[in-house]
Every structure is written in C-alpha cells, then in structure tokens.
C-alpha positions as MATLAB code, in Angstrom:
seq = 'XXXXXXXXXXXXXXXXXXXXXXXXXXXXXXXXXXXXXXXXXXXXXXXXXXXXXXXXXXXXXXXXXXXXXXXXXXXXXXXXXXXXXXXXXXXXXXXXXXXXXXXXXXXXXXXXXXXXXXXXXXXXXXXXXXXXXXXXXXXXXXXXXXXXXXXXXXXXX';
ca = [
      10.791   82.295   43.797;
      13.114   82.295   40.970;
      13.118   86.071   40.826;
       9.191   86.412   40.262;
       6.989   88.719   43.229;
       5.061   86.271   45.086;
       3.230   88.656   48.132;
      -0.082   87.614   50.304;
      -2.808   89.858   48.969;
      -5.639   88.535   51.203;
      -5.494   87.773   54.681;
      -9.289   86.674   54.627;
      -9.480   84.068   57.732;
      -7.457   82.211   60.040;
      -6.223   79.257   57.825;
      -7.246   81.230   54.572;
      -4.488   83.244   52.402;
      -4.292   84.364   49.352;
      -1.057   85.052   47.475;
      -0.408   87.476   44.470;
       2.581   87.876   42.442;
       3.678   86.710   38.893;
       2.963   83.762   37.160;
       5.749   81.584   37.782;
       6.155   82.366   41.405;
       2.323   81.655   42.007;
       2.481   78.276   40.255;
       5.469   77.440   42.179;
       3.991   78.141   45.521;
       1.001   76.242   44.079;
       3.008   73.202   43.892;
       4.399   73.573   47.120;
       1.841   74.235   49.173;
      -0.074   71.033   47.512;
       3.282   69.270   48.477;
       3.111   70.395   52.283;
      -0.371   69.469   52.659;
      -2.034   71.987   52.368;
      -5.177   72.396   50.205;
      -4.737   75.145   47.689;
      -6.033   76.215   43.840;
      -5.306   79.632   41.579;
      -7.839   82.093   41.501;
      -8.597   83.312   38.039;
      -8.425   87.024   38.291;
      -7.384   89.187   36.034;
      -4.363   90.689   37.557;
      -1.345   90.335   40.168;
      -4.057   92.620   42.338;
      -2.792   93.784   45.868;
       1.310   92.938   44.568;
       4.116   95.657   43.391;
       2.431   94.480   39.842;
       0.613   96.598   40.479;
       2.231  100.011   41.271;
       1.456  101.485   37.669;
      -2.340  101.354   38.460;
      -1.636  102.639   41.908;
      -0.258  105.945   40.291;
      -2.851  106.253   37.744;
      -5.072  106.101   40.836;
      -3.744  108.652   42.616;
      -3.333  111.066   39.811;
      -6.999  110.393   39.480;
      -7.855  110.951   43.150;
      -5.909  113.709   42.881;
      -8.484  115.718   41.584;
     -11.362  114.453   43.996;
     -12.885  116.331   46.864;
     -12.212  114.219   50.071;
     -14.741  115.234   52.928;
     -14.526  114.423   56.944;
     -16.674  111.191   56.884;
     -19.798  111.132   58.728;
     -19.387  107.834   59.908;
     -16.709  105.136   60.867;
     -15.068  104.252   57.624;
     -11.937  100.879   57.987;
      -8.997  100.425   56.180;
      -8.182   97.303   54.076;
      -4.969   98.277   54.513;
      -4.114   99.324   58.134;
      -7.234   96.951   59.775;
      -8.169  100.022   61.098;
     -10.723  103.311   61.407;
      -9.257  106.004   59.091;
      -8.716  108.889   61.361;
     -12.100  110.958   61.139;
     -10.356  114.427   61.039;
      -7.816  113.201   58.138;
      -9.756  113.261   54.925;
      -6.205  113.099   52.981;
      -5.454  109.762   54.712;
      -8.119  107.892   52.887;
      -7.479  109.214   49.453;
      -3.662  107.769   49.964;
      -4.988  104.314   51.783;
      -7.677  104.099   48.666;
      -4.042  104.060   46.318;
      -2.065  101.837   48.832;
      -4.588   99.356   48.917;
      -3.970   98.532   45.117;
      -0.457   97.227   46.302;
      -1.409   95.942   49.621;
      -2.463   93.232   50.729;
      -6.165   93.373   52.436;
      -6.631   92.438   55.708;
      -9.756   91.002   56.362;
      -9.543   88.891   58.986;
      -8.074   91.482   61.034;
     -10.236   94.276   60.202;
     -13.213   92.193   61.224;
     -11.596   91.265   64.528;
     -10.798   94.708   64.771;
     -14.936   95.736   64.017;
     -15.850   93.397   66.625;
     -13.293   94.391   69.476;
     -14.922   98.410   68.524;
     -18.108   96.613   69.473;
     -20.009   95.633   65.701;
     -22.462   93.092   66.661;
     -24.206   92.727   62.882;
     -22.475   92.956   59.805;
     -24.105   93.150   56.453;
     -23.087   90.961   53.108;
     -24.829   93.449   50.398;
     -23.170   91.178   47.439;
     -25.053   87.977   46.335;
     -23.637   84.783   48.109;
     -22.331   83.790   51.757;
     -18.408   84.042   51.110;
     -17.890   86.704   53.513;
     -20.191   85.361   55.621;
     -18.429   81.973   55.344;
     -14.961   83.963   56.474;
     -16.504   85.431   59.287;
     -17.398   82.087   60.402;
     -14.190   80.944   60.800;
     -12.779   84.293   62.010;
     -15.594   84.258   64.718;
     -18.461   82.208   64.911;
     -20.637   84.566   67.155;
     -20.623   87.540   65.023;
     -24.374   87.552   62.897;
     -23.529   88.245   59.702;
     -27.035   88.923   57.532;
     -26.660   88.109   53.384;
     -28.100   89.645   50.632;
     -29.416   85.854   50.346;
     -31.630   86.168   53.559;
     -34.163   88.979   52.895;
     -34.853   91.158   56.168;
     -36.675   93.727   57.401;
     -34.583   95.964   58.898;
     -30.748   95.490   59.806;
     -31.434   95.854   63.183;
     -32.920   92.012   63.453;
];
C-alpha cells in the first residue's frame, strides 16, 4: 500500500486478523476493509509488533539471548510462530523462534487447533479477562477454557 509494510501479525480466530505494518498502510487497509464490509478498528499499541518494523528489536533480542542458557524443556512448550511443539531435544530452536516471533506473525488460532488435535482438553487464561477465552470460542466451542476471572480449585475441574 503505497510503499508502506502492511503484514498480518495475529491470526487469533477464524474471522479475526490482525494486521501490522506502518502507519499509512494500516489506515489504508482500515478504510478498506470498512468499505468491503467488514467490521474493523486500530489497535493502539505501541509498535508495528510482529512486522519487518521490527527487525532492529529482533537483533537486539538475539544478541541478548545470545548469552542465555537454553535447557531441554521438561514439558511441551508451542511456537507462536510455527503453530507447533518446539522439538524437545533442540534447545537452540527456541532461542531463534523466541527472536522470529518479534517479526512474525502469531498464530493463534492454529496453535490452539493444533493443542487440541495433540489432545489438550483444558486450557488456562492466567491474565485478567476472557479475550482468549472469547477466541477459543470461536476457534472451537468445546474446548473448556478456565479464566483467571473464575476462581478454581484445581485445574483439573
């Protein structure tokens, strides 16, 4: 769009996606997708976040991450970028999917699809509110998805 980056940054539901990029280009898509039809607003946020934008931040993260230890995790960890399980014996492939992700867009949608196909049943909103919960919801409406918001016992309920 008139030479600006305009990239999807969130694939968060069916029928839900959010676009990064610079200014211009966002506004413009903006206006067109209100012309289509569809129903769309800009997210105040303080960056192009998951866009080329933002490659200088991606190397100052991995110069940073450079220097960490990476260990063999213990348990299943997913991607936001790839929608799927790092590979458990390949510590060095989530230090360089923790630096992609900064220019990447984040697939939600598909990573929860991808949880439930690996046989999740419950998944767990720790932050205040219901807006994952509401995206689950439309990405599939049997998965139980427990909030921060609805005090529990034990995850197990």
């Amino acid at each position: 769009v008139g030479g600006g980056v305009l990239v999807p940054a969130n694939f968060n539901a069916p029928g839900q996606i959010v676009l990064s990029g610079s200014l211009d280009a966002c506004e413009a898509a903006l206006g067109a997708a209100e012309e289509a039809g569809f129903r769309a607003k800009t997210l105040v946020v303080a960056g192009a976040f998951h866009s080329s934008l933002m490659a200088p931040a991606a190397g100052a993260m991995a110069s940073c991450l450079s220097e960490a230890v990476f260990s063999e995790p213990r348990i299943t960890v997913w991607s936001n970028v790839s929608a799927a399980p790092h590979p458990i014996d390949d510590p060095e492939h989530i230090r360089q999917s923790l630096v992609e992700q900064i220019t990447q867009p984040v697939r939600w949608a598909q990573s929860c699809t991808g949880m439930i196909e690996a046989g999740s049943t419950l998944f767990l909103e720790l932050a205040p509110g219901r807006v994952l919960k509401g995206l689950m919801r439309r990405t599939d409406r049997n998965a139980k998805v427990v909030t921060n918001d609805e005090p529990t016992t034990t995850p197990a309920e």
